[in-house]
N, C-alpha and C positions, 0 to 999 in steps of 0.2 A: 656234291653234298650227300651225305649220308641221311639215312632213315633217322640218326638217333640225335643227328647235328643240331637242330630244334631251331639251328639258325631262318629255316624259309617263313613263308607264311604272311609273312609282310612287305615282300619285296615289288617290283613293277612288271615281273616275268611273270605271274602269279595267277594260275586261269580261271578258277574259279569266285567269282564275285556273290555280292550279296544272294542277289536274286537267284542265281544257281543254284547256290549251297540250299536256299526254301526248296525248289523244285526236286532236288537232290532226295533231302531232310523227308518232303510230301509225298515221291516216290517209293521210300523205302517203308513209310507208315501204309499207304491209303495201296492195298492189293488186292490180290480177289478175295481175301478174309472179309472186308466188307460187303460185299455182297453176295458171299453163300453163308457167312458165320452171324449178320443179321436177327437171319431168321429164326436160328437155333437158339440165339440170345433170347429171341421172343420167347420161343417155346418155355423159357426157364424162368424167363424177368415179365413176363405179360406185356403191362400197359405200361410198367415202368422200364421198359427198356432203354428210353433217353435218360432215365437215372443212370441207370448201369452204366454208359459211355462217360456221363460226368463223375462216375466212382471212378470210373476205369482211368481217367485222364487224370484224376486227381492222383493215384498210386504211382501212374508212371511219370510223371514232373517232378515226383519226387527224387528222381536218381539225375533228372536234368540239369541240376541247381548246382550239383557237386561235380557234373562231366563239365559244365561249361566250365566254373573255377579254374579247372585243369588247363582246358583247353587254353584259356585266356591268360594264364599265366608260362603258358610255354606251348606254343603248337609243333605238333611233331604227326609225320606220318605214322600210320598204325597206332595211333593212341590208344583205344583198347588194351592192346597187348604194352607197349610200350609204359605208358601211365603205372600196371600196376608191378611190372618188371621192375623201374628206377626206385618206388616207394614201397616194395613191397617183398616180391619175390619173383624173382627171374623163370624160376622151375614150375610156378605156381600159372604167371601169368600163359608163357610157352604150353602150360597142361589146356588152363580156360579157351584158347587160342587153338588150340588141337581140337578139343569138342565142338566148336564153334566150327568149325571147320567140317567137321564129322555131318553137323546140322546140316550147314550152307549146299556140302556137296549132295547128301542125303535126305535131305526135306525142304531146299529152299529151291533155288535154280532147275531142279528136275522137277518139283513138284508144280511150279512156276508155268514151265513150260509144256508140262501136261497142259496144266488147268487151260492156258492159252489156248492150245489145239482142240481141247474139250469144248471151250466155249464156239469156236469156230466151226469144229461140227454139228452144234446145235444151230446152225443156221444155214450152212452147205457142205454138206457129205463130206468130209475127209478125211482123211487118217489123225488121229491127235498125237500118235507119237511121231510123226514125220511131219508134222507144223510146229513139231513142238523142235525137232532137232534144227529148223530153220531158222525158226527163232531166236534158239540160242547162238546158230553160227551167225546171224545177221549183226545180232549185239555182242559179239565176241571182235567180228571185223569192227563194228564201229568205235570198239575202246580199243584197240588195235591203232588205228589213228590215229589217237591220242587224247588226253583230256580234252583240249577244249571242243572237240567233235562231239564226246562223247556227253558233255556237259550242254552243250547246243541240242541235244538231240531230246535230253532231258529234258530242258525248257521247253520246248515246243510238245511232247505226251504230257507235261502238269499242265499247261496252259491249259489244254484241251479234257484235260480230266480233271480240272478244277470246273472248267465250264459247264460239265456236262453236269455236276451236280450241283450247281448255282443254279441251273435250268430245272432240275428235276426238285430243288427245294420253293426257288420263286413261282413256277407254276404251277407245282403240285399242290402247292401252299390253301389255296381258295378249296381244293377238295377235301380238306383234312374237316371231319365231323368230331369238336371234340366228347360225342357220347364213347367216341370209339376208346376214352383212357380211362370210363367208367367200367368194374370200380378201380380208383384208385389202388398201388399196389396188386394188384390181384393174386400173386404169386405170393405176397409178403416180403418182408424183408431180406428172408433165403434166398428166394427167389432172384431177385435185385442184384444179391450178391453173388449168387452162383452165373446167373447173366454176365456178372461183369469178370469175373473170373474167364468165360470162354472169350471175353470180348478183351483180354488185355494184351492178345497176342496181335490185334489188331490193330493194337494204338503205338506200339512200339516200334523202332525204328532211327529214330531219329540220333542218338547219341553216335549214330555209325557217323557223322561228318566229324568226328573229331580225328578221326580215320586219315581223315586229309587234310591236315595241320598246315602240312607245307606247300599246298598247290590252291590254298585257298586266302585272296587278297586281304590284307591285313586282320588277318584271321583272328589275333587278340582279341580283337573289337568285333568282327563277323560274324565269328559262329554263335557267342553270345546273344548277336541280334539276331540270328537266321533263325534260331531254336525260338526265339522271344517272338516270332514271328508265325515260325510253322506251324508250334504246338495251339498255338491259341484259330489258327486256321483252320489245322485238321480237326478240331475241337469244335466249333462252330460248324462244320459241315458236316460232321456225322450223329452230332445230334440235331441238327437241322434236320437231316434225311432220315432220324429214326422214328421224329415227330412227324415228318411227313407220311412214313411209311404206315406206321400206324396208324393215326391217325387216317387217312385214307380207306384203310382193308379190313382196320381192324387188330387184334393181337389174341385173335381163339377164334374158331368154327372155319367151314370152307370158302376155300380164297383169302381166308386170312393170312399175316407177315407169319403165324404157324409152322414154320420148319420150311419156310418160302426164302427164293431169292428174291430180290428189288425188284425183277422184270414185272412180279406178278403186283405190284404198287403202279410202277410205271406206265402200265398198260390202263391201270383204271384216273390216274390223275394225271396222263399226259396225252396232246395228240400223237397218235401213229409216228408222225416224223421224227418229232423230236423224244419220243420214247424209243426209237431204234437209234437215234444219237446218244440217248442216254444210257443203254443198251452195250451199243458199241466205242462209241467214246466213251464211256463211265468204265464197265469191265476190262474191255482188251486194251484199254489204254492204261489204267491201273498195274493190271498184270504186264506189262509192257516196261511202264518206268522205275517197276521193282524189281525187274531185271537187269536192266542198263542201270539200277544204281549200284545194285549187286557185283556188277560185273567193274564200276568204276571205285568200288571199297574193296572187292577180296582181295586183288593183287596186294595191295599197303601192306598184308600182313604176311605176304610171299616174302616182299622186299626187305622189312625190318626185323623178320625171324631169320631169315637169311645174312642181316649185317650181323646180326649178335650170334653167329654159328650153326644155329638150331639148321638151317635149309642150307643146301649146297649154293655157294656164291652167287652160282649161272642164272639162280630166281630173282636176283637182284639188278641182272644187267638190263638196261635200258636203248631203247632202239636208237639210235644216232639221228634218224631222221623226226620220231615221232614223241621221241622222250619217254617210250612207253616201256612200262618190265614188260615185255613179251613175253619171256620162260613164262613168268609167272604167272601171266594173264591165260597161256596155253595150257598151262596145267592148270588151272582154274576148269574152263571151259573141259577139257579131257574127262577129266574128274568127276562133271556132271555131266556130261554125255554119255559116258560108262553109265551112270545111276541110270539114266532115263531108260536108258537100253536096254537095264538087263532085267532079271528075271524077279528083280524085286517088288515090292506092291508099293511103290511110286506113288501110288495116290493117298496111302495111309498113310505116309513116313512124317506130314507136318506138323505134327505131334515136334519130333527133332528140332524146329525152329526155335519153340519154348525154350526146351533145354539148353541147348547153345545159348539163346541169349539171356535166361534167368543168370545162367552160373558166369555169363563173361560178367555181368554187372555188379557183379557181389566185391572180387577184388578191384572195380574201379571206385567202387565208394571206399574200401577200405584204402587205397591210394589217395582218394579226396578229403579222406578223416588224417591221414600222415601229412598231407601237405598241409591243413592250416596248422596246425600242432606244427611241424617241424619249419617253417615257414611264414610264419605270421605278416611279416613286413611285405613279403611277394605278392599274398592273396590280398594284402589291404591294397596292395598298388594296381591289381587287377580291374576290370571297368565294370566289372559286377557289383550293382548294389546291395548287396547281401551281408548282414552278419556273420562272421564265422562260425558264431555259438547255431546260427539257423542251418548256415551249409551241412554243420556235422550233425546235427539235428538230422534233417531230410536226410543227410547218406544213411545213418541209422535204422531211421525208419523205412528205408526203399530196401537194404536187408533183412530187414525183418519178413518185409510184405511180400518181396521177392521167394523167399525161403520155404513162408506158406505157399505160395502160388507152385512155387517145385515141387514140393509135398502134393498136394492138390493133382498138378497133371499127371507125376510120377504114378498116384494112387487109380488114374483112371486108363491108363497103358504102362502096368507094370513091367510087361513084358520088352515093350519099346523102350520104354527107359534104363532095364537091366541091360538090354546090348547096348543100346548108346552109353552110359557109365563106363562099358567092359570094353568097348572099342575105344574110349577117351583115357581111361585111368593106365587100362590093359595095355592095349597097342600101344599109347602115347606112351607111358611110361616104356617101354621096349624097346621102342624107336628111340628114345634121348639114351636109353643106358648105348645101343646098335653105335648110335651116332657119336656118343662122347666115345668108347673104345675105337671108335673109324677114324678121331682125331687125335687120338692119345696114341696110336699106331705113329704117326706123321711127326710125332712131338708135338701136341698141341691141344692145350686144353680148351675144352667146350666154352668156357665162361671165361678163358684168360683174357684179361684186358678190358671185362666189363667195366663200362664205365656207370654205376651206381648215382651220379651227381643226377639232381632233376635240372 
């Protein structure tokens, strides 16, 4: 079956289950943005920092309303890219999917896997880009594998990094002084919202399971619930922990959550033990299962740019024994391991994560605004209880807010956003003209044969 077949999803072969697709969904949100980006939230939102995370959660379930729609009414691998290709534009989606790409290889996976080795030599001596190249080859072999390995492996870092902050909110809990959220607001209402601006790159993530349409068990119905599921999880636990935090340290003067990580909360509302479980279970396990989800999403879009032309076939082939795209899982992994290695400043580039995912989300709402319009009977048959006047509503407004939030990052690393733009618009655009003349050579056109049907 093909990437574009939309037949899987619901079959008995099918690896992915409810509870995976959460740990999956949990992985890709909850990284080490939570507990170095925190603090900085602090610095800007004060004592309303747990506003900020319920602003922030509020903006991004906006775009989730219109991805499940999608998802439930046809699950397909690569949905991202595919979704706004069938309802939209092929040239447009293939561009979002180039940048996204640009992101992943350039500010996510390498930056990922610093921070890893960063945190590990904050507690024994060692090299952070050579824990960091481990890391990645550790989780490259284990989605090598195969899904259900790699899914296994998953479950077991969310277990453990759900736990760690269940621990660090129920214990912490009796330390929290609520003088520490006087005054109220302190920063003001700017404040609040410029907080939740730095904080919304921390809550995002989740709409990547629509990515795996077809390996996930009756996925109409699943992803629906796993989203209905994670968001209101990771949503409870990070403002739990920002009410802890604060409340604990404080939100201004020394020792305060002040442009602090979590450890510096941790140490004062936890014993020794379980603040070095919270520590190391909460961070490196974090950083941990947003790689291995990372690395169990970017292949889908090797595979399905690959059916429809865009990538040389060989990204598409699957391992006989492990059902795995290898090419394309290797070129993933390549890809970022060149980043980590080379002479780039690796540690700045996460700025790039925004980017990719602001601009992939703009044409999947404008794909979720064409389906119910061109599809009315489909979406009503979907298990979404949602109006459609509401779906297009939320896509609407998740464009909008997305748009500011581009503006917003774009204006605070102009420079980063001008090469990411020139490598997306520039190279990508160069590479499809490269590539359609390398098929038109052959007799064969780029897009011949697309099939357009949702």
């Amino acid at each position: 079956m093909t990437a574009g077949d939309g037949g899987g999803g619901d079959g008995a072969g099918d690896s992915v289950g409810l509870l995976q697709a959460v740990a999956i969904e949990v992985g890709l949100i909850v990284g080490a943005g939570l507990f170095s980006l925190t603090g900085v939230a602090t610095t800007l939102a004060g004592t309303a920092v747990p506003l900020s995370y319920v602003f922030t959660f509020t903006v991004v379930a906006m775009s989730l309303v219109p991805t499940a729609a999608l998802a439930a009414a046809r699950p397909v691998t690569g949905g991202n890219y595919w979704y706004p290709s069938r309802l939209w534009s092929p040239r447009v989606a293939f561009l979002t999917a180039w940048g996204l790409s640009i992101s992943m290889f350039g500010g996510g996976l390498p930056v990922y896997a610093l921070s890893f080795g960063r945190y590990v030599d904050s507690l024994v001596a060692v090299d952070p880009v050579g824990v960091g190249v481990v890391v990645l080859t550790a989780f490259y072999l284990v989605n090598l594998a195969g899904i259900d390995v790699a899914a296994s492996v998953q479950l077991l870092l969310f277990a453990t990094l759900v736990a760690s902050l269940v621990v660090f909110i129920v214990v912490g809990a009796p330390a929290v002084e609520p003088a520490n959220f006087e005054p109220f607001l302190s920063t003001g209402v700017t404040g609040l919202l410029t907080g939740a601006g730095v904080l919304y790159f921390v809550c995002l993530g989740a709409n990547f399971i629509v990515d795996l349409g077809e390996d996930v068990q009756a996925a109409t119905v699943t992803i629906p619930r796993s989203l209905a599921v994670s968001i209101p999880l990771v949503f409870v636990l990070y403002v739990g922990t920002a009410l802890v935090a604060v409340g604990t340290v404080g939100a201004a003067g020394p020792g305060s959550m002040d442009g602090a990580t979590l450890s510096v909360p941790a140490q004062v509302a936890l014993p020794p033990a379980l603040a070095t479980f919270f520590v190391v279970g909460g961070a490196l396990f974090a950083i941990a299962t947003s790689i291995n989800a990372v690395f169990i999403i970017a292949p889908k879009y090797m595979v399905v740019l690959a059916d429809d032309g865009f990538f040389p076939a060989v990204l598409a082939d699957t391992n006989a024994r492990f059902d795995t795209p290898h090419w394309g899982l290797t070129l993933v992994f390549l890809l970022s391991l060149a980043s980590l290695l080379s002479p780039l400043p690796v540690a700045d580039l996460g700025s790039l994560l925004g980017f990719g995912g602001i601009v992939l989300i703009v044409p999947m709402m404008v794909a979720a605004v064409r389906f119910v319009r061109r599809h009315p009977d489909r979406y009503a048959a979907t298990p979404l209880p949602v109006p459609a006047r509401v779906t297009v509503a939320l896509a609407v407004a998740a464009v909008c807010a997305n748009a500011v939030l581009l503006v917003l990052l774009a204006s605070q690393s102009p420079l980063l956003f001008g090469a990411w733009a020139g490598l997306t618009v520039g190279a990508g655009g160069a590479y499809y003209l490269v590539r359609r003349r390398y098929l038109a050579g052959r007799g064969i056109g780029l897009l011949e044969g697309f099939d357009e049907e949702f």
